[in-house]
C-alpha positions as CSV (number, residue, x, y, z in Angstrom):
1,X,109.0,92.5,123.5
2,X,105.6,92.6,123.9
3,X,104.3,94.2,120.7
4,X,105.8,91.5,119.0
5,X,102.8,89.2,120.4
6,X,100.5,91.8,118.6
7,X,102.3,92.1,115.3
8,X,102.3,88.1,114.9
9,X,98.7,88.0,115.8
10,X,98.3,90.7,113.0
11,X,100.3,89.0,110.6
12,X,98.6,85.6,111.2
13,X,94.9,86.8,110.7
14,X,96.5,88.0,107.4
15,X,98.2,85.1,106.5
16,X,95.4,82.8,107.3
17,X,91.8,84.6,106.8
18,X,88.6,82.7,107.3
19,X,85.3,82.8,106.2
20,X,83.0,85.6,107.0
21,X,81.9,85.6,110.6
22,X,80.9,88.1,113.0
23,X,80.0,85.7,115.6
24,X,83.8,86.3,117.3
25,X,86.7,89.2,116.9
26,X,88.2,90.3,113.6
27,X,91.0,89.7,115.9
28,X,92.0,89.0,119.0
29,X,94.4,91.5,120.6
30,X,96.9,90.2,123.6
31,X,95.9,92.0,126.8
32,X,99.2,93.3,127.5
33,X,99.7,94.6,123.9
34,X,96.8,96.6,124.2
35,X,98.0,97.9,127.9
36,X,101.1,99.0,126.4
37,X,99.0,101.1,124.1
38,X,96.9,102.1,126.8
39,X,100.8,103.7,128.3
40,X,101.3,105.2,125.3
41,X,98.2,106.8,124.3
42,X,96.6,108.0,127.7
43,X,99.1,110.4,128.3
44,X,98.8,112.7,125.0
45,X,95.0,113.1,126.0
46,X,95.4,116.3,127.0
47,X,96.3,117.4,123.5
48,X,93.4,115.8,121.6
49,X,90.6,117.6,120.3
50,X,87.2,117.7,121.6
51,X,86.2,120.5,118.6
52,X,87.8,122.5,116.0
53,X,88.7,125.2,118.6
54,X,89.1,123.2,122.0
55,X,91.0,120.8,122.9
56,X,90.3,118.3,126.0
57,X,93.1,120.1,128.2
58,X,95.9,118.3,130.7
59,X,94.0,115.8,133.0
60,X,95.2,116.3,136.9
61,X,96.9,113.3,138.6
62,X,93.2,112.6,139.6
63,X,91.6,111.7,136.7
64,X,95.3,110.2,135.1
65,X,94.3,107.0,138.0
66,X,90.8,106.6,136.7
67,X,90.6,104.6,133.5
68,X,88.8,106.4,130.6
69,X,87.8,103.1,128.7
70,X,88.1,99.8,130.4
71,X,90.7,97.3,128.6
72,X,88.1,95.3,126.6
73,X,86.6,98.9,125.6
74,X,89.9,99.8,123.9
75,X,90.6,96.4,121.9
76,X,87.3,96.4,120.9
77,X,88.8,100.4,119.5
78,X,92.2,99.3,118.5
79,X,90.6,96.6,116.9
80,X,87.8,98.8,114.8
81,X,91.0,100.9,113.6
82,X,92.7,97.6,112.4
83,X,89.2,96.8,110.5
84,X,89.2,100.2,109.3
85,X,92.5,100.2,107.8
86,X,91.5,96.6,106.5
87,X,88.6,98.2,104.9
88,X,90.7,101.1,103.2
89,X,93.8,98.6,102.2
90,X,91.1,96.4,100.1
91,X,89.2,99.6,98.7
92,X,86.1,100.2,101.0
93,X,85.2,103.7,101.9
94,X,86.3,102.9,105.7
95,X,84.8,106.4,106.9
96,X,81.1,105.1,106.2
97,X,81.5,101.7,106.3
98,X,83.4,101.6,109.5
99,X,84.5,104.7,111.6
100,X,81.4,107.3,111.3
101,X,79.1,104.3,112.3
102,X,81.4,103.0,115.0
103,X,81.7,106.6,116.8
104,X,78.0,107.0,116.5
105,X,77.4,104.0,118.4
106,X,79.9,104.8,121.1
107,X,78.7,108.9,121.3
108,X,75.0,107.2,121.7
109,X,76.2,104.9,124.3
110,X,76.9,108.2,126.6
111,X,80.6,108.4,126.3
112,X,82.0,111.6,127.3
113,X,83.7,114.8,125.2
114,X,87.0,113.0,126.6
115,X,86.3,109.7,126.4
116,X,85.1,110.5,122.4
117,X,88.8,112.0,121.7
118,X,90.4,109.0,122.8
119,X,88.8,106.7,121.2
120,X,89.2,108.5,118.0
121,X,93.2,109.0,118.8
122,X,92.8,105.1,119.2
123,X,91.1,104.2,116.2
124,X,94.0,106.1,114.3
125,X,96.3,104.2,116.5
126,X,94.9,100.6,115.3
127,X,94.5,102.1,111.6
128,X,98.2,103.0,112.2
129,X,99.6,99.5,113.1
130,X,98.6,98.3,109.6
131,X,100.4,100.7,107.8
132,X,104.0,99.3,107.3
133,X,102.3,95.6,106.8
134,X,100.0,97.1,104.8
135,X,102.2,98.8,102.5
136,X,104.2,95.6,101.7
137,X,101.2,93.5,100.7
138,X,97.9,94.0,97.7
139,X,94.5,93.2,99.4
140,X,93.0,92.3,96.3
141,X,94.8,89.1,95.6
142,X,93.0,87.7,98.9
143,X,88.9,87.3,98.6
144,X,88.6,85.4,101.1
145,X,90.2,88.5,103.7
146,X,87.6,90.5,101.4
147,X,85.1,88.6,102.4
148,X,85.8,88.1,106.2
149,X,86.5,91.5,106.0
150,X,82.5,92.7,105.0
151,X,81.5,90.5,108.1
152,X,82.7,93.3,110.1
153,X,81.7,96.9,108.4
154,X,78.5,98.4,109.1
């Protein structure tokens, strides 16, 4: 099972924080985990929304070849979600602090209507994995994931 590889890598950057540091990745996602997600996710596109009233529509078999982020572009997504839900775990206001900021940055970088609802539907897909790990653990009794954690919010 791949996700397994992708839970473990999880569970170890809980078990054994470091230091703050933003020189390298909160955490580093296997490639084929995030493939799999890539499976999973793409197809629902057509029922994300792109305002409060529209919604991006089904893509034609087209546009389903082309990738809409490349496969660094949506660990570097997963892995905002999973510092987002980090942030909100140990108390931070991840909105501000993590998820308006990060979808600025990508809306200025000339991403598309599209491209926009996907990356939010991933974000909520990385905030998502934490849940059930989460939910078993307090994030206060760790500083020092507190600490690495600020490394990484805007």
């Amino acid at each position: 099972m791949r996700t397994k590889g992708l839970f473990f890598a999880i569970l170890t950057l809980l078990a054994f924080p470091v230091a703050a540091q933003t020189d390298g990745p909160f955490i580093d996602l296997p490639d084929e985990s995030v493939g799999d997600i890539v499976t999973k996710v793409r197809p629902m596109v057509g029922q994300f929304k792109i305002s409060d009233t529209e919604f991006v529509g089904e893509e034609t078999p087209e546009e389903l070849v082309d990738p809409l982020l490349t496969l660094p572009e949506v660990e570097a997504v997963l892995v905002r979600g999973i510092i987002s839900a980090t942030a909100e775990w140990c108390g931070e206001d991840w909105k501000s602090k993590s998820f308006y900021p990060f979808m600025r940055e990508q809306r200025s970088s000339g991403k598309s209507e599209k491209q926009m609802a996907y990356i939010g539907a991933l974000h909520g897909f990385g905030m998502g994995m934490m849940q059930k790990t989460f939910s078993e653990r307090k994030c206060g009794v760790d500083q020092s994931l507190q600490n690495r954690l600020e490394g990484y919010l805007y």
